[in-house]
C-alpha positions in Angstrom: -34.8 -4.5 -37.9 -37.3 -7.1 -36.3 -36.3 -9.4 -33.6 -35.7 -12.5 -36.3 -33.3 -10.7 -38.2 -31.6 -9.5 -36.0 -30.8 -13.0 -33.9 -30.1 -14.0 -37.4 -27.8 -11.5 -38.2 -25.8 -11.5 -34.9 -25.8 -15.6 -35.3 -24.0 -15.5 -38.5 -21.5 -13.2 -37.3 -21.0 -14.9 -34.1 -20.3 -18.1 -35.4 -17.7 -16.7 -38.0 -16.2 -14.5 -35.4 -16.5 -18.1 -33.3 -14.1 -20.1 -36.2 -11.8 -16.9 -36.2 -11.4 -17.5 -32.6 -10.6 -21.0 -32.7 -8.5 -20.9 -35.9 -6.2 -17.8 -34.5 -6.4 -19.5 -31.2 -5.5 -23.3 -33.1 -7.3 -26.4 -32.5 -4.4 -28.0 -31.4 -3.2 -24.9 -28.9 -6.6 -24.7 -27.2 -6.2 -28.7 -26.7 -3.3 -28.8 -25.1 -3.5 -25.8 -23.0 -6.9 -27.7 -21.7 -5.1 -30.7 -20.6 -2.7 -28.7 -19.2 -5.2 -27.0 -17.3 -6.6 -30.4 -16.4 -9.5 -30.6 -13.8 -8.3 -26.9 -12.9 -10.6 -26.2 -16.2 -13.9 -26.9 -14.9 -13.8 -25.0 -11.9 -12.7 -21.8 -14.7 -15.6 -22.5 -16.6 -17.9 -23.0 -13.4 -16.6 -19.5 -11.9 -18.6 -17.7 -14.9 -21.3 -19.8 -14.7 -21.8 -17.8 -11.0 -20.7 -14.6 -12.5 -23.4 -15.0 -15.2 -26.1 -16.0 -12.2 -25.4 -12.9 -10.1 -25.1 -10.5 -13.4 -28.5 -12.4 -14.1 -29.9 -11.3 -10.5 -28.5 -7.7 -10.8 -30.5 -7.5 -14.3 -33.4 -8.7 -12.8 -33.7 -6.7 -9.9 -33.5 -3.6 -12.0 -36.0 -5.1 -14.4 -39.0 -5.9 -12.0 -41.6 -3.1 -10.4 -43.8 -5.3 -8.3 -46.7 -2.3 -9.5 -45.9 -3.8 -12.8 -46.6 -7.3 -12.8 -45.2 -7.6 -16.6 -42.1 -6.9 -15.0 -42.0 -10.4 -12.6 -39.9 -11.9 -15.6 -38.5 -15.8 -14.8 -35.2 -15.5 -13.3 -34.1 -18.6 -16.3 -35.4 -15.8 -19.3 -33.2 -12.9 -17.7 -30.1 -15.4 -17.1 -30.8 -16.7 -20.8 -30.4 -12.8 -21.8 -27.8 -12.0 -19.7 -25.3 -14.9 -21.2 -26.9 -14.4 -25.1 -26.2 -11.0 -24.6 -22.4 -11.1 -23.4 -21.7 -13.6 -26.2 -23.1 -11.3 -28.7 -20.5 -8.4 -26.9 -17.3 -10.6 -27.3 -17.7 -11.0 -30.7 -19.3 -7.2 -32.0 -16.3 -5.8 -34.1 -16.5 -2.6 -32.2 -17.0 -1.3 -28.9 -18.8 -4.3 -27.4 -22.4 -3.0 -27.3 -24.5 -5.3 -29.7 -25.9 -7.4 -26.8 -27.8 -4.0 -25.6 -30.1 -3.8 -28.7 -30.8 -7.7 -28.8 -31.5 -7.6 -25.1 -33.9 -4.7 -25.7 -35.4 -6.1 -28.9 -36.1 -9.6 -27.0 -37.3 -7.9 -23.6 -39.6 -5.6 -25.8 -42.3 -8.4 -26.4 -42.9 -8.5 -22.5 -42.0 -5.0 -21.6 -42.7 -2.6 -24.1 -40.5 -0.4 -26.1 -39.7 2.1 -23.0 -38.9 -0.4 -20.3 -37.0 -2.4 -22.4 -34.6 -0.3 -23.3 -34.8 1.8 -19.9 -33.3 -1.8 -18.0 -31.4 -2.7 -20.6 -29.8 1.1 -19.7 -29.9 1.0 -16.2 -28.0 -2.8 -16.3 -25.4 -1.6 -19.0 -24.6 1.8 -16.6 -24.6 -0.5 -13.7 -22.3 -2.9 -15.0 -19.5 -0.4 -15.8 -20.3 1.5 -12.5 -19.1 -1.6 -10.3 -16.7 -2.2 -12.8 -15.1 1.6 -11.8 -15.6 0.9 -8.0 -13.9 -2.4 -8.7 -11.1 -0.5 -10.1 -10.8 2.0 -7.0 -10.5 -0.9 -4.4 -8.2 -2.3 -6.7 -5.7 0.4 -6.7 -6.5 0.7 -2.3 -5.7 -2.9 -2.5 -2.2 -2.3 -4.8 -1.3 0.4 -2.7 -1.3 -2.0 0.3 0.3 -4.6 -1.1 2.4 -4.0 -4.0 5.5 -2.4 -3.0 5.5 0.3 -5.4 8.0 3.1 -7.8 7.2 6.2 -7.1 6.0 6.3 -11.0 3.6 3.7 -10.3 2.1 5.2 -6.9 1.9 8.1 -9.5 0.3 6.4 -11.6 -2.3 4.6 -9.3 -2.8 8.5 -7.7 -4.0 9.2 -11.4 -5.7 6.1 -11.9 -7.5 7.2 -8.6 -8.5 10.7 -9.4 -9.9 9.4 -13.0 -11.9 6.6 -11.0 -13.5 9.1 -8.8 -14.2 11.5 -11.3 -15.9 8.7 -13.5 -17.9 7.5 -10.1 -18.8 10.9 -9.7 -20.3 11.2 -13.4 -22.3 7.6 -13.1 -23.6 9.7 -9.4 -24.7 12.2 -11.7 -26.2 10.5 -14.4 -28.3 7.9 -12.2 -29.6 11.8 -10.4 -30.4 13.4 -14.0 -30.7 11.0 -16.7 -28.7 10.5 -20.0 -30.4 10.1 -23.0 -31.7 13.8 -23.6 -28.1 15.3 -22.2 -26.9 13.2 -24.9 -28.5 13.9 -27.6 -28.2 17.7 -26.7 -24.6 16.4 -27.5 -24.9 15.0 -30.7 -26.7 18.0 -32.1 -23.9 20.0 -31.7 -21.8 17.7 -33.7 -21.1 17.5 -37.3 -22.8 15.2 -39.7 -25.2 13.7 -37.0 -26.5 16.9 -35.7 -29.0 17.4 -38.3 -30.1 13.4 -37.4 -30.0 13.8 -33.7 -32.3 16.6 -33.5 -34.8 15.6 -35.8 -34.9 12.1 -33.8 -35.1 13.7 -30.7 -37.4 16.3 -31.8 -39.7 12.9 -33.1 -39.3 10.9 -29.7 -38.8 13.7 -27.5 -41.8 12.0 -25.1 -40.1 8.5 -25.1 -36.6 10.1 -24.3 -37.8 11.8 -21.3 -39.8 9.0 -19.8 -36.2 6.9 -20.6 -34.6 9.1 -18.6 -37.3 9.6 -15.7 -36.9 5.6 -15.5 -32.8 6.5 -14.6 -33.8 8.9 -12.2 -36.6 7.0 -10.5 -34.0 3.8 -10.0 -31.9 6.4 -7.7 -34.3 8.5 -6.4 -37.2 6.1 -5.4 -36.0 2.7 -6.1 -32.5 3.0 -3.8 -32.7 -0.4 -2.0 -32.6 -2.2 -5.5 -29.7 0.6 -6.9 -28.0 -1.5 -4.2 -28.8 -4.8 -4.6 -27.8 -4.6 -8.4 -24.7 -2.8 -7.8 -23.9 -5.5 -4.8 -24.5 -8.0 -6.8 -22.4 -6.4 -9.9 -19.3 -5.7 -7.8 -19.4 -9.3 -6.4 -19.3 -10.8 -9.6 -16.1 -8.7 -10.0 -14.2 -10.2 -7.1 -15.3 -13.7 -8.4 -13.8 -13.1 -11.5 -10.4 -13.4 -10.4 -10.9 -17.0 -9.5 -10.7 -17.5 -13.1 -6.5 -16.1 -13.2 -5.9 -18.1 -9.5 -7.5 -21.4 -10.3 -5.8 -20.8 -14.2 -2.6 -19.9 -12.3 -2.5 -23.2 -9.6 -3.3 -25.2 -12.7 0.3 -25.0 -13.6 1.6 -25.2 -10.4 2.1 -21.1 -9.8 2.2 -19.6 -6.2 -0.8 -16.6 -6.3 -2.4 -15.2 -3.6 -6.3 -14.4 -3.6 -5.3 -10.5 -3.7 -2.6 -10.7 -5.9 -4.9 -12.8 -8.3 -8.0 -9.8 -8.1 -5.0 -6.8 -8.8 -4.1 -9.2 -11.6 -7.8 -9.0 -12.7 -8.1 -5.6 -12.4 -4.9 -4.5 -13.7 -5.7 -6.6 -16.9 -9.0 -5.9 -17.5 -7.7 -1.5 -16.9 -5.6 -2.3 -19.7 -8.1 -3.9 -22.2 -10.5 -1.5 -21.6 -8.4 1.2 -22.3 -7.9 -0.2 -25.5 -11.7 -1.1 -26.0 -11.9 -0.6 -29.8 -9.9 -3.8 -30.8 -12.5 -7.0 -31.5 -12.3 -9.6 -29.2 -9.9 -7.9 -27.0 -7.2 -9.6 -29.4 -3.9 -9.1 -27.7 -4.8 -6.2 -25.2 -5.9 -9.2 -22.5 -2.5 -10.7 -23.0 -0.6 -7.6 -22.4 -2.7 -6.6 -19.7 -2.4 -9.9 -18.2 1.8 -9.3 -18.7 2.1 -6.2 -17.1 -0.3 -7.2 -14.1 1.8 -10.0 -13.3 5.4 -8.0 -13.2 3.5 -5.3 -10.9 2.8 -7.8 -8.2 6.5 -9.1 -8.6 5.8 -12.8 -10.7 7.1 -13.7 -14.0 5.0 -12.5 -16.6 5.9 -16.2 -19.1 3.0 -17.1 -17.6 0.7 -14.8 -18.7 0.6 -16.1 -21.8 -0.9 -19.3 -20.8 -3.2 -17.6 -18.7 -4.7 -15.6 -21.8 -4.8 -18.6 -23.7 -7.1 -19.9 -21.0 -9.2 -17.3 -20.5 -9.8 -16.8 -24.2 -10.6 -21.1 -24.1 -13.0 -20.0 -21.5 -14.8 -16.9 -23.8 -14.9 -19.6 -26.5 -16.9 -22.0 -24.6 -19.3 -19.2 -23.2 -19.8 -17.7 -26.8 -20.5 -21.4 -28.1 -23.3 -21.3 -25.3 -24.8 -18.0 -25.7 -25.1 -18.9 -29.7 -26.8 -21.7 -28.7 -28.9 -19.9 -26.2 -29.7 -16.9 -29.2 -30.8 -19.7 -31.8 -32.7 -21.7 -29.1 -36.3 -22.0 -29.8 -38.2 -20.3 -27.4 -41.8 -21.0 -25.5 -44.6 -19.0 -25.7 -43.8 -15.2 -23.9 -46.2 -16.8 -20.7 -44.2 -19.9 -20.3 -41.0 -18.4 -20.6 -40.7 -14.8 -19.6 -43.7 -14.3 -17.2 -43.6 -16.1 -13.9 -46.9 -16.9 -13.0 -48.4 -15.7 -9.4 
């Protein structure tokens, strides 16, 4: 599928995903619960505008190879991709992946097949990496400051050990690579086996240098492996502005740290239950259960779903707009001049 039909395709479905949105949500729900917000609102929507910009920074640092000058993509087309590409993720029906293929199909213009999909990698691994270290300070920072059952401090011992084992395994993949182990994989499995091995047998070459790309981000590139993980885990943090600005909105006492276990706790709990479209319902439980585990009343975590799912709302409306935007020529817009 060619870059036009896909935008096209992913439009269509993001603007009906977009009205099923608003009308579960209801028109007259998501008003109210704005002016209820008040000025509180702007400040909610400005906090993803920053998470956007360093998500934008982390993608683009992983992106350019100053012995590539193809690579030296404007910091605008990257930001532009990095919101598009989110939008198109809250509304994919499953699993939340079909930003990844219109990133790569946009970027491949510019980049080439390889590197296109080798950054669009190396940004989707690094974005669930700081998401799991995010996790594993959360649960140091519970520990310190939720006074816990001994089932919970169980469970955050668990929660923990599965953290460390999944750091260990990004560790592992960033030192050997992915997409050949993978399809390895696959060709063991039943129906796709046969598919899998006559792909990878077909792209073998393309696979490998895929995967050398991984490696080389590690191995030889480790002060920007930083940079985009810093800048990734930061964006994290700044997320829970979002819950304490939603929370002060109605007049609710919340700490900073209980505000980012709040965060984390809710978004553990949606992505444990990552199949369901539009996280509907799992963010509101999450958000339910966070609350009572830092001791406040969890009637408000209602309203702060609602709010947060206002918030998605406006992004998506933004990143549609930024997917059917016309775009300049591929030297005006995605190469920055020397």
């Amino acid at each position: 599928m060619n870059t036009k039909a896909y935008k096209a395709l992913f439009l269509a479905i993001g603007v009906a995903s977009l009205g099923y949105m608003i009308y579960g949500t209801g028109v007259t729900v998501i008003w109210e619960n704005i002016q209820l917000t008040g000025i509180w609102f702007v400040p909610v929507i400005g906090s993803w505008l920053l998470i956007y910009i360093l998500n934008a920074f982390a993608f683009r640092a992983i992106i350019r190879e100053p012995q590539l000058p193809e690579t030296n993509l404007s910091f605008w087309s990257v930001l532009r991709l990095t919101i598009s590409g989110y939008a198109i993720n809250y509304i994919t029906p499953f699993v939340a992946l079909g930003g990844e293929p219109y990133r790569i199909l946009e970027l491949k213009p510019a980049l080439g097949m390889k590197k296109a999909t080798s950054s669009v990698l190396l940004y989707s691994l690094m974005h669930m990496f700081s998401h799991v270290l995010f996790w594993l300070a959360s649960i140091v920072l519970i520990v310190a400051v939720v006074p816990l059952s001994d089932v919970m401090l169980a469970g955050c011992g668990i929660l923990l050990v599965v953290g460390l084992i999944l750091g260990y395994w990004f560790i592992n993949v960033y030192k050997k690579g992915l997409i050949v182990s993978s399809f390895r994989v696959l060709e063991k499995l039943p129906f796709v086996g046969k598919k899998a091995k006559e792909f990878a047998l077909k792209n073998g070459e393309n696979l490998y240098e895929v995967d050398d790309q991984i490696r080389i981000l590690y191995a030889q590139r480790r002060d920007v492996f930083y940079a985009s993980l810093f800048y990734e885990f930061v964006a994290r943090v700044i997320g829970c502005l979002e819950i304490f600005f939603t929370a002060h909105a109605i007049g609710m006492e919340m700490s900073l740290s209980q505000s980012l276990i709040v965060s984390s706790g809710s978004s553990l709990f949606a992505n444990l239950i990552f199949f369901f479209p539009m996280q509907l319902g799992t963010r509101e439980g999450g958000l339910i259960l966070a609350l009572r585990s830092v001791g406040i009343a969890s009637a408000p975590g209602l309203f702060i779903g609602i709010v947060m799912r206002i918030r998605e709302i406006v992004w998506i409306m933004i990143g549609l707009a930024l997917v059917s935007g016309k775009k300049k020529t591929e030297k005006e817009i995605l190469v920055v001049s020397e």
